[in-house]
N, C-alpha and C positions, 0 to 999 in steps of 0.2 A: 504493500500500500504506500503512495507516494504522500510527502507532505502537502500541507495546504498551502494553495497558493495565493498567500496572505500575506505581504511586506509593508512596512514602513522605508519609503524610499529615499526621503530625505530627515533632514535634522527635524527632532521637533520642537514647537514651539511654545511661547510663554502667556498665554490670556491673563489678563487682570480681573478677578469676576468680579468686580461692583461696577465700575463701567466697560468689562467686556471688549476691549481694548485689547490687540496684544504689544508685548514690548517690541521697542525697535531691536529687528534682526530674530528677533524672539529670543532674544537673553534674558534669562531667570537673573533676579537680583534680590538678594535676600534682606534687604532695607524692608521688601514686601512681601510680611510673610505668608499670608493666602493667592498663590498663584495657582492655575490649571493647567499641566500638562499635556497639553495639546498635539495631535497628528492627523495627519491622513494614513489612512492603512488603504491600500490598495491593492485590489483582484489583479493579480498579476498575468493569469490563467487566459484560457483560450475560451471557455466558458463558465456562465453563472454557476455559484454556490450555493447552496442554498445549508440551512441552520448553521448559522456561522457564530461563533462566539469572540469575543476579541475580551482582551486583558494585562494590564501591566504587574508583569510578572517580581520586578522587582528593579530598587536603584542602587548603584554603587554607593551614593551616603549615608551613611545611618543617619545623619542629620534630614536628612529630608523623611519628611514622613506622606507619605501616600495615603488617603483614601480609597478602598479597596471598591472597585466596582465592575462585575461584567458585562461587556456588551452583546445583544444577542441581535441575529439579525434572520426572519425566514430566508430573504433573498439578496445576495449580491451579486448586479451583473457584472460580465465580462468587463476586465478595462477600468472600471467603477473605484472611484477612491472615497471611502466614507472618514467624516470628520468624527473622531472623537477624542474626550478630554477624561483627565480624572484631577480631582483636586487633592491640594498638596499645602504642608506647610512647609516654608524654607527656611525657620528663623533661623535656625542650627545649623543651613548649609553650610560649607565650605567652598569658597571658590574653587574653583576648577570645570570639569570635563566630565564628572559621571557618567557612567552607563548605565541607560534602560533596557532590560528585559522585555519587549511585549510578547506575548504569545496568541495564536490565530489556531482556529480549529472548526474544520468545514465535515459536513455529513461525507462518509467516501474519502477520507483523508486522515493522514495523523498530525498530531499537531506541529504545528512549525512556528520556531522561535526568532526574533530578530533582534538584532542588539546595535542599538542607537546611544551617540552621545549627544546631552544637551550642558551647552555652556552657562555657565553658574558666577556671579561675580557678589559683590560685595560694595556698596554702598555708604558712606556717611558724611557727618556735615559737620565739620569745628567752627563753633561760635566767635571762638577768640580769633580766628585766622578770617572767619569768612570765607572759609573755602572746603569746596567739594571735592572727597577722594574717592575716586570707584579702585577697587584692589581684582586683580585678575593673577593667575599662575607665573605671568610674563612680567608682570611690575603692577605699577600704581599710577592711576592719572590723578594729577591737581587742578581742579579748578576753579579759579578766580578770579577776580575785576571783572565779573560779569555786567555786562551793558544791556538794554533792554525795550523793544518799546513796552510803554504798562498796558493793563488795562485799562478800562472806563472806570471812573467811581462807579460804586454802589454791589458792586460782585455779582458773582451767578449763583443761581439755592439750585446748585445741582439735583436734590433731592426734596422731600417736603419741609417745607418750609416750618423749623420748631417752633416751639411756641414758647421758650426762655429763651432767655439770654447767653446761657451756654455754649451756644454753638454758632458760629457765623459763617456768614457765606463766602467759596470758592473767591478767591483771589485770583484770577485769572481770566481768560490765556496772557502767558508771557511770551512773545517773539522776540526770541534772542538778538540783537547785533553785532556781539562782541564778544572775548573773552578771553582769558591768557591759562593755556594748560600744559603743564610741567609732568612730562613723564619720564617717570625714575624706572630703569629698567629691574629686571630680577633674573639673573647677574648682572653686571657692568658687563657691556660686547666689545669683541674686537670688530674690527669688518666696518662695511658699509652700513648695511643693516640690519636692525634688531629683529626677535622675533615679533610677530603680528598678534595681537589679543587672541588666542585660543588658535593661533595658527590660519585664521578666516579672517574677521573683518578687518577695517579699518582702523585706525587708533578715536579715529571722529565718531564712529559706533559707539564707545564709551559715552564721549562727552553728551550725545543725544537722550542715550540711556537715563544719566546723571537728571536733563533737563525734564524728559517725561514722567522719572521715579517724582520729581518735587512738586509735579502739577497732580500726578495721581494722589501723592497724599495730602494733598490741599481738597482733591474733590471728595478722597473718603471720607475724609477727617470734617468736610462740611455737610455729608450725607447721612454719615452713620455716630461721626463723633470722633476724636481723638482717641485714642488708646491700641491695639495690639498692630495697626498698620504702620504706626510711626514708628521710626526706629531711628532716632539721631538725625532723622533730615525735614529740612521744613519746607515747606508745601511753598512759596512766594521769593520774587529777587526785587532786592529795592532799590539798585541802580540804574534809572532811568538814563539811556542815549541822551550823554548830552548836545547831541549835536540836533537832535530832532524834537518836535514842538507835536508829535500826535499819538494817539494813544489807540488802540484795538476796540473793537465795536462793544456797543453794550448788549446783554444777554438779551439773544431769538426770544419774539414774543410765544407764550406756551410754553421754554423751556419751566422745567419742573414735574410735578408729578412721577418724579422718581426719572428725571429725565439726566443720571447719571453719566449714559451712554453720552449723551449730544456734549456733555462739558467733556468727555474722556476724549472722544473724536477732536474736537476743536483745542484742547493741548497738546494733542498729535501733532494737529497739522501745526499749529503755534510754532511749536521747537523743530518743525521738521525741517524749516529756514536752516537751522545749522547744518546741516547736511549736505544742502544744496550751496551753502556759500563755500564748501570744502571741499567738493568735486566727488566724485563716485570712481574715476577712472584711476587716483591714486590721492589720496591726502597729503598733507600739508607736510605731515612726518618723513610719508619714505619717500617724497619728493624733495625734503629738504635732505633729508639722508643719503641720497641719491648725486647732490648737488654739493656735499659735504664730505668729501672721502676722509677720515683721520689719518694720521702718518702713521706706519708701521710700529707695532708695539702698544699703540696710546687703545685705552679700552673706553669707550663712552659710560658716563655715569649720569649723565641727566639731557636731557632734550626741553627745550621750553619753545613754545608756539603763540605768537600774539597774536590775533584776528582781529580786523573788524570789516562790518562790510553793510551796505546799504542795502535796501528791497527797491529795486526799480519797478516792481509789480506789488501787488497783492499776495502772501501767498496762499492762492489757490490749491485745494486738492484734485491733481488729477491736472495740472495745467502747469504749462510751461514756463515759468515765474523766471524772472530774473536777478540776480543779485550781482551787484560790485562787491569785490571781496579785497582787500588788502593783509597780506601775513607776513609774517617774521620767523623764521628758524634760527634757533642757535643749540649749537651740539656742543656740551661740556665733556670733555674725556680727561682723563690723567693726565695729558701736557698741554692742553691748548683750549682754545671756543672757535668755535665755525661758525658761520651765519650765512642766511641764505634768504633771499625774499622776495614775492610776486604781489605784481597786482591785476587785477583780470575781471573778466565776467565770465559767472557763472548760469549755469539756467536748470531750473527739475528737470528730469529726464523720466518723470515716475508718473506716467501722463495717459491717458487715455483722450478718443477721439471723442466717442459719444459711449453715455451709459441709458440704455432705452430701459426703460422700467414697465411694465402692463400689470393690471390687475383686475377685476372685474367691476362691471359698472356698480350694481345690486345683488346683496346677499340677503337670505333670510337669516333674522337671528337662530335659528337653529341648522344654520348653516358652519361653513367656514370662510374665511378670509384668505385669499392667496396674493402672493406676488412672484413675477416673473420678472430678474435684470441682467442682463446683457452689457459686460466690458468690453468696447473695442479700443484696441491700441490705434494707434497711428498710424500705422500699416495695414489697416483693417481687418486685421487678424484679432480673435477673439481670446480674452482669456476664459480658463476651463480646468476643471475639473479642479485639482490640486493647486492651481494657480495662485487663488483668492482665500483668502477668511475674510468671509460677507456675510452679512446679518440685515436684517431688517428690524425698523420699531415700526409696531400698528398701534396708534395715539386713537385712542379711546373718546367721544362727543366731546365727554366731561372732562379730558384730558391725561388721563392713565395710560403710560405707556404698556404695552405687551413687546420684550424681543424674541425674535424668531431667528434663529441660524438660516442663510441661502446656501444652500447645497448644489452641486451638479453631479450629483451620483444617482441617478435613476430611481429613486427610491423616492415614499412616500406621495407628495405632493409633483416631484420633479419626474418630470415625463421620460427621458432618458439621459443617459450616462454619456459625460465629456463631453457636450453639444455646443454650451459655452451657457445655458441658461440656467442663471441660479437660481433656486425656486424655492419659499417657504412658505409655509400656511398657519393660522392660528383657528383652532377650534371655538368658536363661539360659546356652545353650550359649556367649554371648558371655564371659559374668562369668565362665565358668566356669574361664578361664587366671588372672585376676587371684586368683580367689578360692585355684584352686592356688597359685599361688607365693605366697600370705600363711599358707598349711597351712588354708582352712579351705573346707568344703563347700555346697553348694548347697541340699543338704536341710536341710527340718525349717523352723520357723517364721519367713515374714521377716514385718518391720515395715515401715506406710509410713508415713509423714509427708508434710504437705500444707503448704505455703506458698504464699501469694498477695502483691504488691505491688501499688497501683494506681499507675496509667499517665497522666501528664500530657500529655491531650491537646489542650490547647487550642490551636486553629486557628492556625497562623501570620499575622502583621497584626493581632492582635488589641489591644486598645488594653491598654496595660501595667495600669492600675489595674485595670482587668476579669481579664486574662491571670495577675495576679499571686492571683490569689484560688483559683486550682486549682494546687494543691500534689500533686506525686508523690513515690513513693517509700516511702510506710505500709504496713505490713503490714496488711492485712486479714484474713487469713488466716494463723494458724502453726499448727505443734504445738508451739511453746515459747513458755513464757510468763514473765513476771517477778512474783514475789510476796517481800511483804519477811517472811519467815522465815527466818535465815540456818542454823537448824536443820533446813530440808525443803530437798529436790531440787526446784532450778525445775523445775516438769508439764515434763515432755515427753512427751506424751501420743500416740500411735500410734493413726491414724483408723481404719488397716484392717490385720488381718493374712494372710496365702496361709500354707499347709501345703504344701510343695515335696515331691513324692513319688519 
C-alpha cells in the first residue's frame, strides 16, 4: 500500500487570530504569544481522496505549545491544496528554525508524514534606548530614530467600543519614513557577506516584522485589553517626519463591531511602505555589503543602515506606489568602517491588475451568503490555489462583522480546484444565534469585503540570495485603504452587497 498523497509544499505560515492577519513573510515572533500555524496541504496525487484526515504531529520546541486538533475531510480533489491552521502558544519559543511534523492519511493509503520548518524570532522594546530588537539565530536587529507619518487624532475602536475608561482606542496606522537599524551579527564574519535571517529573507523582513508586531499589539490591546499579548513592546511610535505636515486618514465609517480585521489589514498595509522603500530584489545590507569588500583578515562586527524616504503615492494595496528612498551603509569590522550609499526610486511590485468580486443579489435568511474573488496580476495571469491567504468579512445590517476564509480548493462553497476563484460562504441560520444575542437581525442589506495576502512560496533548498527575493505577506487585495487626508474616512469600500429577505 502506497503513502498518501498529502504534502505540505512550502514553508508554513504565521496568522494573528484576533485580526487574522498573517505576519510578514509568515515569521512567528514570540512578543505574540497566541499565533496559528498555518498551511496549505496539498493533493499531490493524480486523483481525488477521499476521508482524509490531516494533523500536526509534533514541533521541535518544547517551548511552543500546540493545540491538538484533526482535520477530517470526505473529499479532496486532485491538484487541490486545503488551508489549515492549529493554534499555538509561543511565549516560550526560542528563536530559530523548528521542525513541524504534519501527518496526512487518505482511505487506500498509509499515512504519510512531512516535515516543515517554520522561522521563529524574538521581539522587544527598551524604554530607556527607545529602541526595537528583533533576535534571530544569525544576530540581532536594532531599531531606532524611527520617523513616521501619524495618524489622525481620535484613534480607531478596533473592536466594541468599552464602556470605562480602561481601555482606549488603537493608535494607529503608523507609515513608517525613516529609520536607523544596527545589525550585530552572531558570529562576527569574514567575507563579503553575512548570513541572511534564517538563511531566506531579507534583513528589511525583520525591521517590517518589528513594525507590524507594535500595531498588532496596539489593536489587541485596544480590542480585548492589555495583558498576555504584550510582551515588552508597545503598540505606537511618537516621532512624527519632521519634514512632513500630514497625517493618515481617520477610521472607515462602520469600522467597529468587532471590526479587528479592517485595523489589522490597514497596519499591514501602513508599514508595508518599509519594504517597498528597500527594494525586494536585494536590500540595503547585502547591497551595501556587496559595495563594501573588508581587507583580508578584518571580521565585521556590526552593520548600521540609515533610511529615509518619501511616498510619492498613496500606499495602496495591490498598487504600484512609489517611494524616494535615501540610505547609508556602514560596515564596522576589527580594522576599519566602510560606507556605502544610494538614492533612488522605489515602486510595490506586490500588485494586482483587477480583483473582481461576485456575490448574489438576494438570499433568504435561511439561506446562505457567498462570495466569489478573483486576483489578476498584471500579466493577466490569475493567482490560485496556494497563492493567496484570503478571507472575507460579511458586515451584518446592524453592523456585526462575520469572517469567512476564501479558499480555491474545490470544496465546500468553491466550485473547483486551482481555477483562481476564491470562494467563501457564511451560513445564515448559523449567525443567526450570534447575531440574536448582540439584539441585531439577519435581514436587510449585508456588506462584503474582500482581502487577499500573497503567499511565500518559494521551494525549500532554495539558495538564500534567490529565496530571499520573494517576500510574503502584502496585501494584494483589500477593501481598506490608507490615504493621507486626516479629514476623510480611510475607503472602506464594500465589493459586493446580498438583500437578506
Amino acid at each position: 500500500m502506497s503513502s498518501t498523497p498529502m504534502a505540505v509544499q512550502t514553508r508554513p505560515f504565521a496568522v494573528e487570530p484576533v485580526t487574522n492577519v498573517m505576519l510578514p513573510d509568515g515569521v512567528f515572533d514570540n512578543a505574540l504569544y497566541k499565533l496559528r500555524i498555518a498551511c496549505h496541504y496539498t493533493n499531490t496525487g493524480t486523483t481525488d481522496l477521499t476521508n482524509v484526515s490531516l494533523y500536526l504531529e509534533s514541533i521541535g520546541d518544547p517551548g511552543i505549545v500546540v493545540t491538538g486538533q484533526t482535520y477530517t475531510f470526505a473529499r479532496i480533489p486532485a491538484g487541490a491544496s486545503v488551508l489549515v491552521s492549529w493554534a499555538a502558544d509561543f511565549q516560550n519559543a526560542t528563536p530559530g528554525k523548528p521542525l513541524v511534523s504534519f501527518v496526512a492519511k487518505a482511505d487506500g493509503f498509509t499515512s504519510f508524514r512531512t516535515i516543515r520548518q517554520i522561522f521563529v524570532s524574538q521581539t522587544r522594546y527598551n524604554s530607556a534606548t527607545d529602541t526595537y530588537s528583533i533576535t534571530v539565530p544569525e544576530g540581532r536587529l536594532d531599531i531606532s530614530n524611527v520617523t513616521v507619518i501619524p495618524p489622525a487624532p481620535g484613534g480607531w475602536w478596533p473592536g466594541p467600543k468599552p464602556g470605562g475608561d480602561k481601555q482606549s482606542p488603537w493608535v494607529g496606522p503608523y507609515v513608517p519614513t525613516g529609520m536607523t537599524m544596527v545589525w550585530v551579527p552572531n558570529p562576527a564574519y569574514a567575507g563579503i557577506h553575512g548570513d541572511l535571517p534564517f538563511a531566506d529573507p531579507w534583513y528589511k523582513v525583520l525591521a517590517w516584522l518589528v513594525f507590524i508586531i507594535a500595531a498588532l499589539v496596539g489593536i489587541i490591546a485596544a480590542a480585548e485589553g492589555s495583558g498576555t499579548f504584550n510582551l515588552g513592546i508597545e503598540g505606537t511610535f511618537d516621532d512624527t517626519d519632521p519634514g512632513l505636515d500630514i497625517s493618515c486618514c481617520t477610521p472607515a465609517s462602520g469600522v467597529g463591531s468587532d471590526g479587528t480585521s479592517v485595523a489589522g489589514v490597514a497596519g499591514v498595509i501602513a508599514t508595508a511602505a518599509l519594504v517597498v522603500a528597500l527594494a525586494d530584489s536585494a536590500d540595503p545590507y547585502w547591497r551595501g555589503q556587496a559595495a563594501t569588500p573588508p581587507a583580508a583578515g578584518e571580521l565585521t562586527t556590526s552593520e548600521r543602515v540609515n533610511a529615509r524616504w518619501t511616498l510619492l503615492d498613496e500606499p495602496r494595496a495591490g498598487k504600484a506606489y512609489r517611494t524616494q528612498v535615501a540610505w547609508d551603509y556602514e560596515r564596522t569590522t576589527t580594522g576599519a568602517s566602510y560606507h556605502y550609499g544610494v538614492t533612488e526610486e522605489q515602486t510595490n511590485i506586490h500588485v494586482t491588475k483587477e480583483v473582481k468580486v461576485v456575490t448574489p443579489d438576494t438570499v433568504t435568511s435561511s439561506g446562505s451568503l457567498w462570495v466569489q474573488a478573483v486576483f489578476t496580476r498584471p500579466d493577466s495571469t490569475v493567482f490560485s490555489g496556494p497563492d493567496l491567504y484570503s478571507f472575507a468579512l460579511f458586515q451584518a445590517p446592524q453592523g456585526l462583522f462575520f469572517l469567512v476564509p476564501l479558499t480555491d480548493d474545490g470544496l465546500g462553497f468553491d466550485q473547483r480546484a486551482s481555477d483562481g476563484t476564491y470562494t467563501g460562504g457564511l451560513n445564515l441560520r448559523e449567525a443567526q444565534a450570534v447575531l440574536k444575542q448582540a439584539g441585531q437581525s439577519t435581514t436587510g442589506i449585508w456588506k462584503v469585503y474582500v482581502f487577499g495576502q500573497d503567499v511565500n512560496r518559494v521551494a525549500p533548498g532554495t539558495p538564500p540570495e534567490i529565496a530571499a527575493q520573494t517576500i510574503g505577506g502584502f496585501f494584494v487585495g483589500s477593501a481598506i485603504q490608507i490615504t493621507f487626508d486626516p479629514n476623510l474616512p480611510c475607503p472602506l469600500e464594500a465589493q459586493g452587497t446580498i438583500k437578506v429577505i
